[in-house]
Biopython code that builds the backbone (N, CA, C, O; Angstrom):
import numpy as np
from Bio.PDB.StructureBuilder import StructureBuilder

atoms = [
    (1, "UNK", "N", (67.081, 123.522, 158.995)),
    (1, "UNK", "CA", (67.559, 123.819, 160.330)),
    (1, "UNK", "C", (68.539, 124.988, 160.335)),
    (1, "UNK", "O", (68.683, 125.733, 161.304)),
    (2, "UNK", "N", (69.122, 125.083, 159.325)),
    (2, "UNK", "CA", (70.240, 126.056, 158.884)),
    (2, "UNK", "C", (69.460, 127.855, 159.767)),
    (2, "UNK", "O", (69.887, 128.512, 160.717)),
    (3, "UNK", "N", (68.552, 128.006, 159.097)),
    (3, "UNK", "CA", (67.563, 128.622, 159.250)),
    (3, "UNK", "C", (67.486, 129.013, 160.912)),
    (3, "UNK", "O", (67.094, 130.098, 161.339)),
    (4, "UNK", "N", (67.813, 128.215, 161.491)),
    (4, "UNK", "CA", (67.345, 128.276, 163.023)),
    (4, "UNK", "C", (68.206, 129.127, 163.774)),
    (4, "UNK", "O", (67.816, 129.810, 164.721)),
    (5, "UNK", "N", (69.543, 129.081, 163.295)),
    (5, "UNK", "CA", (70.719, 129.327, 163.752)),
    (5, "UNK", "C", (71.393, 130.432, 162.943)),
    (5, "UNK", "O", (71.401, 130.777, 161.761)),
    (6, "UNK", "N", (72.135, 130.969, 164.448)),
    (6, "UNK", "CA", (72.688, 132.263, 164.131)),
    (6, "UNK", "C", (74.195, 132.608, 164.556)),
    (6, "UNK", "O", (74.823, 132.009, 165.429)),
    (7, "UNK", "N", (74.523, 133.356, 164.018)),
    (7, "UNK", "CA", (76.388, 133.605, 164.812)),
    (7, "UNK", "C", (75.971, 135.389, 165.070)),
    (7, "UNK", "O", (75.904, 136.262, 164.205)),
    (8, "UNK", "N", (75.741, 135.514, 166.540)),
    (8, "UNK", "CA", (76.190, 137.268, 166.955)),
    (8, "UNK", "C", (77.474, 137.507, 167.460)),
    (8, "UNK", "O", (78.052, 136.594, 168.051)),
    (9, "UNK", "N", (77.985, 138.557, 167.321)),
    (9, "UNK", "CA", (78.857, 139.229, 167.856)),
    (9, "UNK", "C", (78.936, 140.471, 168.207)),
    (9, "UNK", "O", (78.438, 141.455, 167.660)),
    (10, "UNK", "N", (80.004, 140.349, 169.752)),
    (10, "UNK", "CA", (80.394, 141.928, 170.230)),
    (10, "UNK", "C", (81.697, 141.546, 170.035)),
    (10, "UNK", "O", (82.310, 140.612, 169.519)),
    (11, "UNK", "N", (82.034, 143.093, 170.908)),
    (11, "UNK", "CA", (83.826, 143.007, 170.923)),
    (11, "UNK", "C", (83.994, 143.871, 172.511)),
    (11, "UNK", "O", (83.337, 144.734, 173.094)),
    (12, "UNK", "N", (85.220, 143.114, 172.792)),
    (12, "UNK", "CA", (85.180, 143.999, 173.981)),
    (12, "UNK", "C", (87.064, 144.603, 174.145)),
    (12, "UNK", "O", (87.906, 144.364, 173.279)),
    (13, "UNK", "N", (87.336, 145.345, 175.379)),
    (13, "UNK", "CA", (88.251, 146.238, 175.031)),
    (13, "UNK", "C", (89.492, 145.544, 176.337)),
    (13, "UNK", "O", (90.546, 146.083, 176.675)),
    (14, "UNK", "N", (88.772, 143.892, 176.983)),
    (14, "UNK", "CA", (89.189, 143.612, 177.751)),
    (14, "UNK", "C", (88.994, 142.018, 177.438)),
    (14, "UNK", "O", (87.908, 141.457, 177.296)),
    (15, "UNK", "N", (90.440, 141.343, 177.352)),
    (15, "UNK", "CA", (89.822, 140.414, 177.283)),
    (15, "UNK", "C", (89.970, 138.614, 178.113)),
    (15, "UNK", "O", (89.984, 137.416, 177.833)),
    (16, "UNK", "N", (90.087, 139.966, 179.718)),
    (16, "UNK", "CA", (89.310, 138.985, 180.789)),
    (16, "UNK", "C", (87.365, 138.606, 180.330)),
    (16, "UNK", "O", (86.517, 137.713, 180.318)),
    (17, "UNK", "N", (87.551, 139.737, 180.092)),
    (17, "UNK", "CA", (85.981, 140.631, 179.968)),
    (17, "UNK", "C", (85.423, 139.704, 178.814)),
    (17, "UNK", "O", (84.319, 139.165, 178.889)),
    (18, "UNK", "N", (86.109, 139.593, 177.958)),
    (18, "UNK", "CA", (85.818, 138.574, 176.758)),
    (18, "UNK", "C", (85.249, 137.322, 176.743)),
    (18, "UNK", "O", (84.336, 136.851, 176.065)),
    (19, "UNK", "N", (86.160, 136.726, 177.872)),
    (19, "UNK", "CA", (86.209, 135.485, 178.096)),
    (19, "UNK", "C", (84.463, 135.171, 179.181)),
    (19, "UNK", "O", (83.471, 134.457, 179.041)),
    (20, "UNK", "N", (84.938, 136.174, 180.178)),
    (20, "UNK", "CA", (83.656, 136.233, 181.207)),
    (20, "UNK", "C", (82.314, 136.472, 180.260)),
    (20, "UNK", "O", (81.311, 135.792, 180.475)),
    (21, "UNK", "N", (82.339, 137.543, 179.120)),
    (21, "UNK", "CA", (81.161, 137.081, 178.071)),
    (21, "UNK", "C", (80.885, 136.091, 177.612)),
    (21, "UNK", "O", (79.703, 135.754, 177.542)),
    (22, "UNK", "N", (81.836, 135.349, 177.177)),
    (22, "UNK", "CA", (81.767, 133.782, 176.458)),
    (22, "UNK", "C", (81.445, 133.156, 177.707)),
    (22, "UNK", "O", (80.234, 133.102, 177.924)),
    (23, "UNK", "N", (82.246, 132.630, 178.655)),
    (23, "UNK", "CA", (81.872, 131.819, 179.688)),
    (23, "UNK", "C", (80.420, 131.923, 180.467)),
    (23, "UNK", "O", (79.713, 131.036, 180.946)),
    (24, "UNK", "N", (80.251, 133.380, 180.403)),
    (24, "UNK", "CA", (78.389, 133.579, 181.083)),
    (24, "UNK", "C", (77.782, 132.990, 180.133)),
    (24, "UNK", "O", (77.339, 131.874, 180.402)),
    (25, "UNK", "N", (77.574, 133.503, 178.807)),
    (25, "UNK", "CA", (76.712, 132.923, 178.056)),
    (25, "UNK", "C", (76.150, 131.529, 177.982)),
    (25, "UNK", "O", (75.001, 131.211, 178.286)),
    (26, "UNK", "N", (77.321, 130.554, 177.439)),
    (26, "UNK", "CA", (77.439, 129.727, 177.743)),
    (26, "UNK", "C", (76.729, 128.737, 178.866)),
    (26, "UNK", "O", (75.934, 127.813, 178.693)),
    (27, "UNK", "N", (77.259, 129.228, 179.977)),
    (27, "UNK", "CA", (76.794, 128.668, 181.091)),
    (27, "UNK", "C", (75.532, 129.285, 181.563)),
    (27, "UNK", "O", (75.071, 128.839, 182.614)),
    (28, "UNK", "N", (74.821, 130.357, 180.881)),
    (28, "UNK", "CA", (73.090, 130.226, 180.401)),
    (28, "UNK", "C", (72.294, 129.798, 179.668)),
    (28, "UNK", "O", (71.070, 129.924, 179.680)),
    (29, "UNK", "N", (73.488, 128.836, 178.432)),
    (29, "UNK", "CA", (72.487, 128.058, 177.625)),
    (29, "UNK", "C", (72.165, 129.087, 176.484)),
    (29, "UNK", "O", (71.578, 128.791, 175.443)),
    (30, "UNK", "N", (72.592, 130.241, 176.794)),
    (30, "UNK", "CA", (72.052, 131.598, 175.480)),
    (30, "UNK", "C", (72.681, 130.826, 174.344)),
    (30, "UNK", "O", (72.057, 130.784, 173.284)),
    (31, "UNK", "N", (74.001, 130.129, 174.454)),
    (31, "UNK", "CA", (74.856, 130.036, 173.229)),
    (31, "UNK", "C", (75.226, 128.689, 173.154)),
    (31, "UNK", "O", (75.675, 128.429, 174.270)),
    (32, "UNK", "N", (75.297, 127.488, 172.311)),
    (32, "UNK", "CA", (75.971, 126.693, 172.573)),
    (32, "UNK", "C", (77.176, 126.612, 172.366)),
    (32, "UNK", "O", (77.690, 125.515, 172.584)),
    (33, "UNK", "N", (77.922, 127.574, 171.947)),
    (33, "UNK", "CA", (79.569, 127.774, 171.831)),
    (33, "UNK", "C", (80.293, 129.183, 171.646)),
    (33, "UNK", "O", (79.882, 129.578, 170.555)),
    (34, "UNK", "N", (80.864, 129.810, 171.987)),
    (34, "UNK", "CA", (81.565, 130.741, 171.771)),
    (34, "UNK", "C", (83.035, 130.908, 171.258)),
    (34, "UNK", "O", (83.814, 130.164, 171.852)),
    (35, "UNK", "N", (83.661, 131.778, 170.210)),
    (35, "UNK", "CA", (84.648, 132.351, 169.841)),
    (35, "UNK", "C", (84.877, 133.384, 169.839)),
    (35, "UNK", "O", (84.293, 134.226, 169.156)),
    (36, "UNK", "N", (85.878, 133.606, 170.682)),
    (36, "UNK", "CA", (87.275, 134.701, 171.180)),
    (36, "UNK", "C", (88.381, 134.546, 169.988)),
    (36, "UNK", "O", (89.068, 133.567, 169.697)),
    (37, "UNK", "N", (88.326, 135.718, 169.454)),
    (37, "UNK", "CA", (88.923, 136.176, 168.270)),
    (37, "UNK", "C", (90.388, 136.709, 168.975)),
    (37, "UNK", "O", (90.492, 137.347, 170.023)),
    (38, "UNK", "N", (91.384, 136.292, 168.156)),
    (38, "UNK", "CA", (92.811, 136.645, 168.368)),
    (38, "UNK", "C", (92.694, 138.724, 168.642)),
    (38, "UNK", "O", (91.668, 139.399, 168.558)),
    (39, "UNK", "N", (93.683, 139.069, 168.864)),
    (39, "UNK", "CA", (93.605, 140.723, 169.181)),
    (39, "UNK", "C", (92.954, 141.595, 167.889)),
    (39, "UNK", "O", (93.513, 141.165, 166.881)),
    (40, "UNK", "N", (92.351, 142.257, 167.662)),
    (40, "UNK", "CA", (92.307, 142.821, 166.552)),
    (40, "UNK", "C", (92.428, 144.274, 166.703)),
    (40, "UNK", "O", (92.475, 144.717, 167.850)),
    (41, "UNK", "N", (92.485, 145.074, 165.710)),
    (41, "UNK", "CA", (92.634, 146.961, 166.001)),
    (41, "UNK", "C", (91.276, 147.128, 165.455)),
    (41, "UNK", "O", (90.817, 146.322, 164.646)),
    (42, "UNK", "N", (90.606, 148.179, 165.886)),
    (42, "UNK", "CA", (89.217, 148.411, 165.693)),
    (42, "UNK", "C", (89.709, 149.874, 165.509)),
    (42, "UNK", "O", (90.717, 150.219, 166.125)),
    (43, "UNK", "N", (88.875, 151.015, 164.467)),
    (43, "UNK", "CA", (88.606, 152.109, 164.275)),
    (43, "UNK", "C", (87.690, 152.843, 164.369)),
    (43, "UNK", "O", (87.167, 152.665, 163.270)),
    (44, "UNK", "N", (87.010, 153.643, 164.932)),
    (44, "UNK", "CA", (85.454, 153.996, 165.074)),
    (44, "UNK", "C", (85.246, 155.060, 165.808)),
    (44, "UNK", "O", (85.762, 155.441, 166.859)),
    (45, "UNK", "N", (84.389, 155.517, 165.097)),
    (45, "UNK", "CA", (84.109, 157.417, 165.530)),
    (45, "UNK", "C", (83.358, 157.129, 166.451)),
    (45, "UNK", "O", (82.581, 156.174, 166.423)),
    (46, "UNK", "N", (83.537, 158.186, 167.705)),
    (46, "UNK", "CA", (83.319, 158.058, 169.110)),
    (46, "UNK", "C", (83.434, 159.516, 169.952)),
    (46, "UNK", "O", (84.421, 159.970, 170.530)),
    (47, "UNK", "N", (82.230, 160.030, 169.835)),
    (47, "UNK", "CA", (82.159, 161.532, 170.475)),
    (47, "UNK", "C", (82.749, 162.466, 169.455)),
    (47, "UNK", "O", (83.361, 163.446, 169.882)),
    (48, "UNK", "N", (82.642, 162.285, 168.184)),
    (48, "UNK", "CA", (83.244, 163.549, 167.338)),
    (48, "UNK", "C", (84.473, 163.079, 167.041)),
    (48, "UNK", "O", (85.035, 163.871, 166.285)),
    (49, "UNK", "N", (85.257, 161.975, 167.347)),
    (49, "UNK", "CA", (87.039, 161.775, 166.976)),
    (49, "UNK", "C", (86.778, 160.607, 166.571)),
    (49, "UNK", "O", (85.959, 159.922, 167.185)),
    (50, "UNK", "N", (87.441, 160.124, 165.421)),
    (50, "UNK", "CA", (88.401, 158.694, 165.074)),
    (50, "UNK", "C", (89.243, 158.112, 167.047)),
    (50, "UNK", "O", (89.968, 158.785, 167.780)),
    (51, "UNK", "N", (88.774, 156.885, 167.226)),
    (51, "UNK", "CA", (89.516, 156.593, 168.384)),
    (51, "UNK", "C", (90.018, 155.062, 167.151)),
    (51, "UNK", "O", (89.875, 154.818, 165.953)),
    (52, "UNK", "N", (90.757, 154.238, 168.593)),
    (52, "UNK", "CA", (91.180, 153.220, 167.397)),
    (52, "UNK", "C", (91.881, 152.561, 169.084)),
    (52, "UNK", "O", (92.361, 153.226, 170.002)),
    (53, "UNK", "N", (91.672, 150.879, 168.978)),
    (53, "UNK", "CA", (91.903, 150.204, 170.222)),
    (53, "UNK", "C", (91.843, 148.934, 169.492)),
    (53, "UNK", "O", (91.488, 148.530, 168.385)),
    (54, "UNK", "N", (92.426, 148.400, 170.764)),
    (54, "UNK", "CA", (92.472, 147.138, 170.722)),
    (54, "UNK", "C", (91.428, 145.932, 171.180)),
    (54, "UNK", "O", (91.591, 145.532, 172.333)),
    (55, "UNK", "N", (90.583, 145.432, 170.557)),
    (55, "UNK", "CA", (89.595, 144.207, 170.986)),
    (55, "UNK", "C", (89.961, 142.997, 170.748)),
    (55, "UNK", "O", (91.008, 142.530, 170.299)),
    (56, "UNK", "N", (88.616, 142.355, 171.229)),
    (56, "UNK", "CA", (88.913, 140.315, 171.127)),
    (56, "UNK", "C", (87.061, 140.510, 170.780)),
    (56, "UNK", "O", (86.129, 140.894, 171.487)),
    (57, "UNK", "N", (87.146, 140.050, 169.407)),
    (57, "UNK", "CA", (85.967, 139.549, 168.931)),
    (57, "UNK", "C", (85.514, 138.394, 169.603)),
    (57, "UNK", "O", (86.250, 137.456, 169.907)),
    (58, "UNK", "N", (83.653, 138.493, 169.960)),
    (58, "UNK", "CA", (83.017, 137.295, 170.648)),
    (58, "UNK", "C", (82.144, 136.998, 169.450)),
    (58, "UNK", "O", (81.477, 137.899, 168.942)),
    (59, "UNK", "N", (82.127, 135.839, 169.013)),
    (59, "UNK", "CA", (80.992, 135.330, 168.297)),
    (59, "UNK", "C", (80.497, 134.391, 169.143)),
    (59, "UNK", "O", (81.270, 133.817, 169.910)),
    (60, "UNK", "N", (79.091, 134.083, 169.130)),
    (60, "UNK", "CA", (78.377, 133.284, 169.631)),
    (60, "UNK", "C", (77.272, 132.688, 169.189)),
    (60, "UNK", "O", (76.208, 133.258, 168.951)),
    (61, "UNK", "N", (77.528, 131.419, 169.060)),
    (61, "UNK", "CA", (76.498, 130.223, 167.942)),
    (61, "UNK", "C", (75.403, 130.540, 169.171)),
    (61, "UNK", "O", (75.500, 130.816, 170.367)),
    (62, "UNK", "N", (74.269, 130.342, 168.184)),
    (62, "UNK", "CA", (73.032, 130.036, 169.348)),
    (62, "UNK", "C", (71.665, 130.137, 168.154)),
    (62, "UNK", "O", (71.890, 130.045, 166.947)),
    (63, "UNK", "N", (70.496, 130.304, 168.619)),
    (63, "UNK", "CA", (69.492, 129.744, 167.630)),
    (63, "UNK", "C", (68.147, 131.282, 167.802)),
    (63, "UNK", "O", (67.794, 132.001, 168.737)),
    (64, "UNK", "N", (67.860, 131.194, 166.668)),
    (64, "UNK", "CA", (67.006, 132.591, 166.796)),
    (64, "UNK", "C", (65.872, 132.799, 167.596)),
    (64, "UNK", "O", (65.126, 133.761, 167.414)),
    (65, "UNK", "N", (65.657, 131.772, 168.662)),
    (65, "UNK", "CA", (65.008, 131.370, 169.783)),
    (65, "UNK", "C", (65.578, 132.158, 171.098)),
    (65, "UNK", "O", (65.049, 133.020, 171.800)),
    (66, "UNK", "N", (66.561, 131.676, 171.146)),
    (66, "UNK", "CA", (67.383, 132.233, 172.577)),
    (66, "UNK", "C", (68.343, 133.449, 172.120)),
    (66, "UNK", "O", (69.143, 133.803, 172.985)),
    (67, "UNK", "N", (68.382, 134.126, 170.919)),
    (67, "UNK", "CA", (68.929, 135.410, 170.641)),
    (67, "UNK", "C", (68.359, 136.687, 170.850)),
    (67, "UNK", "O", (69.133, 137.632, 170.696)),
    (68, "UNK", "N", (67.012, 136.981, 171.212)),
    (68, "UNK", "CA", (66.689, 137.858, 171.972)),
    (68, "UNK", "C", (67.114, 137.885, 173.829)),
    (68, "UNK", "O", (67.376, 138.840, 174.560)),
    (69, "UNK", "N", (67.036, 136.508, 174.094)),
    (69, "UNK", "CA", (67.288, 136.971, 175.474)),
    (69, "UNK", "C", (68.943, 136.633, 175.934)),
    (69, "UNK", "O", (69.438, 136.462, 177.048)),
    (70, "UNK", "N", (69.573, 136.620, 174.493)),
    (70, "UNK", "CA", (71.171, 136.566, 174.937)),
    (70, "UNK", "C", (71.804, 137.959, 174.471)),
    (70, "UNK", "O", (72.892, 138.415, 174.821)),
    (71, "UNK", "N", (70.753, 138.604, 173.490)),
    (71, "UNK", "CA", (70.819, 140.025, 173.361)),
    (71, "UNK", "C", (70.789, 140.853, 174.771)),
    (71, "UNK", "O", (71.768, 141.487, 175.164)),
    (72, "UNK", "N", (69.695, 140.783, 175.405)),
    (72, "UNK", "CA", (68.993, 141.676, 176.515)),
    (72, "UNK", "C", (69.810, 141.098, 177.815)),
    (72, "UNK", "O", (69.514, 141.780, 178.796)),
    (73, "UNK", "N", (70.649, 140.163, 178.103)),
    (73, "UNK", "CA", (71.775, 139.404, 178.698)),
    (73, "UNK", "C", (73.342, 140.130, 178.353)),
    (73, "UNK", "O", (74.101, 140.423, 179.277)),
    (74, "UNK", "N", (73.735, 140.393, 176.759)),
    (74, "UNK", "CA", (74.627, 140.550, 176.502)),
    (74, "UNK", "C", (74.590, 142.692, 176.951)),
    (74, "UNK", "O", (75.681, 143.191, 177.228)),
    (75, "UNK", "N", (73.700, 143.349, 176.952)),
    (75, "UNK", "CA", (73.345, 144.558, 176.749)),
    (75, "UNK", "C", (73.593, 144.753, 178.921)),
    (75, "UNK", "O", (73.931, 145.728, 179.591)),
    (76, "UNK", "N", (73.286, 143.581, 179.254)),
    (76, "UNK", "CA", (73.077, 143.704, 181.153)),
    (76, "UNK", "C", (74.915, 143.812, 181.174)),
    (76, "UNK", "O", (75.424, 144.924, 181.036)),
    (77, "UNK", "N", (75.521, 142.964, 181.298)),
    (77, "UNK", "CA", (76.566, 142.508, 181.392)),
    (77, "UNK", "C", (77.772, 143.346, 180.725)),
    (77, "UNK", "O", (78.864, 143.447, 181.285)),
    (78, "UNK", "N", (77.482, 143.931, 179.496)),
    (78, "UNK", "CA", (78.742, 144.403, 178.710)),
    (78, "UNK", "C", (79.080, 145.648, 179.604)),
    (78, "UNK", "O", (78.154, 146.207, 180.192)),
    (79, "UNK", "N", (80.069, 146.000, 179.701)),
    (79, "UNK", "CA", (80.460, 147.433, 180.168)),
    (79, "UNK", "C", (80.892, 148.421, 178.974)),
    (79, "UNK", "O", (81.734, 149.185, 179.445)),
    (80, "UNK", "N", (80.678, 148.689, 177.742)),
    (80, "UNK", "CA", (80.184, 149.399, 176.802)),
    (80, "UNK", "C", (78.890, 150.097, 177.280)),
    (80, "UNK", "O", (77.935, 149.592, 177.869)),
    (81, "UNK", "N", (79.146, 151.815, 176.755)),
    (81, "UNK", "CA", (77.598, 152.313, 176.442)),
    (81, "UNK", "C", (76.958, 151.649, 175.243)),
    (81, "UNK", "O", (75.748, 151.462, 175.371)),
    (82, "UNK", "N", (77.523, 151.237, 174.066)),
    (82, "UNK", "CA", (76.913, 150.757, 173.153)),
    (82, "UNK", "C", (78.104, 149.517, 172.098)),
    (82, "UNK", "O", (78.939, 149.372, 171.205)),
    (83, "UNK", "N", (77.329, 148.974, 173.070)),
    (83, "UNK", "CA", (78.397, 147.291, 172.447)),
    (83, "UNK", "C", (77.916, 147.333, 171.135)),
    (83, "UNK", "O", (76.842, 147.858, 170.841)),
    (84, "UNK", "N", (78.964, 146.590, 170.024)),
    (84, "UNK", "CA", (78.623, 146.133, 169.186)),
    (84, "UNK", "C", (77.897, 144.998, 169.374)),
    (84, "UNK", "O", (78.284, 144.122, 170.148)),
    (85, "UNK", "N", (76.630, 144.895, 168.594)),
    (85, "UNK", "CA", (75.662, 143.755, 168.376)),
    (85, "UNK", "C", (75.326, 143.558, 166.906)),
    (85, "UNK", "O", (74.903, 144.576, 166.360)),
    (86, "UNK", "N", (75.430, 142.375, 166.077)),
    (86, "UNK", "CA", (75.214, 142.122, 164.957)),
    (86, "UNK", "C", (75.032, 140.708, 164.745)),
    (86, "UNK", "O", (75.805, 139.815, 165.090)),
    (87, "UNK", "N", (74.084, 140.611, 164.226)),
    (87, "UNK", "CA", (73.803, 139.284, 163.956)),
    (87, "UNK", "C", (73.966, 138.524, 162.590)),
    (87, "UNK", "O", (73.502, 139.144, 161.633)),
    (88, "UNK", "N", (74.489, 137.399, 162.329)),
    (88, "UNK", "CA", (74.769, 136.730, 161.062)),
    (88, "UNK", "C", (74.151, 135.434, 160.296)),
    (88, "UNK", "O", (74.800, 134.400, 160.459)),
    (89, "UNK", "N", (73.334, 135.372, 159.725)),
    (89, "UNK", "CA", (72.119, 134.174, 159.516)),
    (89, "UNK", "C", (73.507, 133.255, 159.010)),
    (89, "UNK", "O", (74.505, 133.545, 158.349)),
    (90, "UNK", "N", (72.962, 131.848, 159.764)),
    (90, "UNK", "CA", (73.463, 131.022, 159.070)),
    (90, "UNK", "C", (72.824, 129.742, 158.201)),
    (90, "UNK", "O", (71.967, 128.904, 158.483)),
    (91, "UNK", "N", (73.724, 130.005, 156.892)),
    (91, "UNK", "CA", (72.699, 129.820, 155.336)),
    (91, "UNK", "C", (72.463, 128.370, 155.292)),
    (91, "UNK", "O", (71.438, 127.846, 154.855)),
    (92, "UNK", "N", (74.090, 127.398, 156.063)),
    (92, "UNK", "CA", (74.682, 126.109, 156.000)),
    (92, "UNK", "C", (75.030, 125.583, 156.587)),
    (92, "UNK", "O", (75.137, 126.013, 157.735)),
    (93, "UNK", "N", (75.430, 124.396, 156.309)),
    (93, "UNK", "CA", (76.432, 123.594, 157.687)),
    (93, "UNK", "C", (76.013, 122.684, 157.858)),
    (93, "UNK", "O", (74.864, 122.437, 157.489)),
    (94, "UNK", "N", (76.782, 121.801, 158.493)),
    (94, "UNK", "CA", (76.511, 119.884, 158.673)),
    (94, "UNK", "C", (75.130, 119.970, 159.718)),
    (94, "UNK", "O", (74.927, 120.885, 160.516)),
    (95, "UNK", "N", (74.561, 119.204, 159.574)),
    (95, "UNK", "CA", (73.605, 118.711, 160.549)),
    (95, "UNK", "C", (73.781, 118.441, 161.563)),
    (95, "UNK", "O", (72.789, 118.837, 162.174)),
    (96, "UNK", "N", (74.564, 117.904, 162.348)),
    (96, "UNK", "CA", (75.038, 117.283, 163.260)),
    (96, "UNK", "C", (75.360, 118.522, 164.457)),
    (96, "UNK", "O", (74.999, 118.639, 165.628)),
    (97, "UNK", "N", (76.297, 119.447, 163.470)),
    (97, "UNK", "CA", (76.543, 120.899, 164.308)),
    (97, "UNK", "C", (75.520, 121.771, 164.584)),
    (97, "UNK", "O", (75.480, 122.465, 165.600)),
    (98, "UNK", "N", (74.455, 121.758, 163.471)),
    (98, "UNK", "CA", (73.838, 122.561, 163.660)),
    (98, "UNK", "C", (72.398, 122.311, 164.801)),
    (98, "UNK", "O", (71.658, 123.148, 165.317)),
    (99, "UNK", "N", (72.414, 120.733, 164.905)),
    (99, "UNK", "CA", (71.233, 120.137, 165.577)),
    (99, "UNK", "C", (72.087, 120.281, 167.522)),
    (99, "UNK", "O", (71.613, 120.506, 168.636)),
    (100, "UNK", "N", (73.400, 120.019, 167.022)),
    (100, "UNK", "CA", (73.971, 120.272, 168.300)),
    (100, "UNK", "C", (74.041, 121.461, 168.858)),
    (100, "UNK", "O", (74.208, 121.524, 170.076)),
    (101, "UNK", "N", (73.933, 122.573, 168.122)),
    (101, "UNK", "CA", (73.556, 123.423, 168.673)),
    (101, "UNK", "C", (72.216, 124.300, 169.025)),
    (101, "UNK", "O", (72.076, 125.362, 169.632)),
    (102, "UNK", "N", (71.291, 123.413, 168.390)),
    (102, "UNK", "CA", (69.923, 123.262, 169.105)),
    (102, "UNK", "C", (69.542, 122.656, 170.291)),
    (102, "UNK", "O", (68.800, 123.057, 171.187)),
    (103, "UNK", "N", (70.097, 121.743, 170.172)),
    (103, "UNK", "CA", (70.135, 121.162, 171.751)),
    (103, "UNK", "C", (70.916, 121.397, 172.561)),
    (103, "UNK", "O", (70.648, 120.899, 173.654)),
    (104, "UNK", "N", (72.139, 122.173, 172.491)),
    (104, "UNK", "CA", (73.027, 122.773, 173.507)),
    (104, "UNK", "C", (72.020, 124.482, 174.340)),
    (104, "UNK", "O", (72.001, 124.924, 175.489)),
    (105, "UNK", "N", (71.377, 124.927, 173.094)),
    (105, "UNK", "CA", (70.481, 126.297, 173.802)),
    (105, "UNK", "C", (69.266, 125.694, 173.972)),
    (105, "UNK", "O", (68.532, 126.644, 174.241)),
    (106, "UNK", "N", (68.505, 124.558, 173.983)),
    (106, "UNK", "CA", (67.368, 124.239, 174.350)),
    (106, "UNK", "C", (66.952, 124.618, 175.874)),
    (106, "UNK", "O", (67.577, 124.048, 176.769)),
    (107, "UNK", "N", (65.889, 125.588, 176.238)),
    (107, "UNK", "CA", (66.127, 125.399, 177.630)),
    (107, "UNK", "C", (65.233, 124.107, 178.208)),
    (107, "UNK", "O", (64.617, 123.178, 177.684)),
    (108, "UNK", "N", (65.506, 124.569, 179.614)),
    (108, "UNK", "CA", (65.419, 123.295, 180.329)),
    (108, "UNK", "C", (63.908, 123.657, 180.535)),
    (108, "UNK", "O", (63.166, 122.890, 181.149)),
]
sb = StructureBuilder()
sb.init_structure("model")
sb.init_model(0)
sb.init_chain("A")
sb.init_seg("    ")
for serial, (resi, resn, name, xyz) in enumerate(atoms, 1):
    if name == "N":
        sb.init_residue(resn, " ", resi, " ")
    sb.init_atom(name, np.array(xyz, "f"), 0.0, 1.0, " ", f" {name:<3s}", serial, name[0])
structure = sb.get_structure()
């Protein structure tokens, strides 16, 4: 089942904006849980310059089923020209979490 399930993440530069990512998702079933990462400093070349800001990392559990259309969801919604998107296989983990989060993105 390990197999099934995935952790993506963006970052955003707002983090009302953060939260409203986590909370949409969510409440589409794309994800069965989300984490909002404490402040972090980000560095990254952007039009020819080093810029450097402040974000709130989103990770979001969900299953390689409903990660294309929480991709093409997360890409509607972000106000980035080019959000970070990356996806993270997950190798492990209790059963219980991981079945719960099969049935938290199951759609209806």
């Amino acid at each position: 089942m390990a197999n099934d399930i995935v952790i993506a993440q963006t970052t955003s530069d707002d983090e009302n904006q953060a939260k409203a990512l986590a909370r949409g998702a969510v409440e589409s079933k794309l994800a069965a849980g989300v984490h909002i990462d404490a402040p972090i400093t980000a560095f990254y070349w952007w039009k020819g310059k080093v810029e450097a800001a402040q974000e709130w990392r989103i990770s979001y559990m969900t299953t390689t089923d409903r990660l294309p259309a929480l991709e093409a969801w997360l890409h509607q919604k972000h106000p980035y020209d080019i959000p970070q998107w990356v996806t993270l296989p997950v190798t492990g983990g209790s059963e219980a979490y991981l079945s719960w989060v099969v049935e938290e993105t199951a759609q209806d």
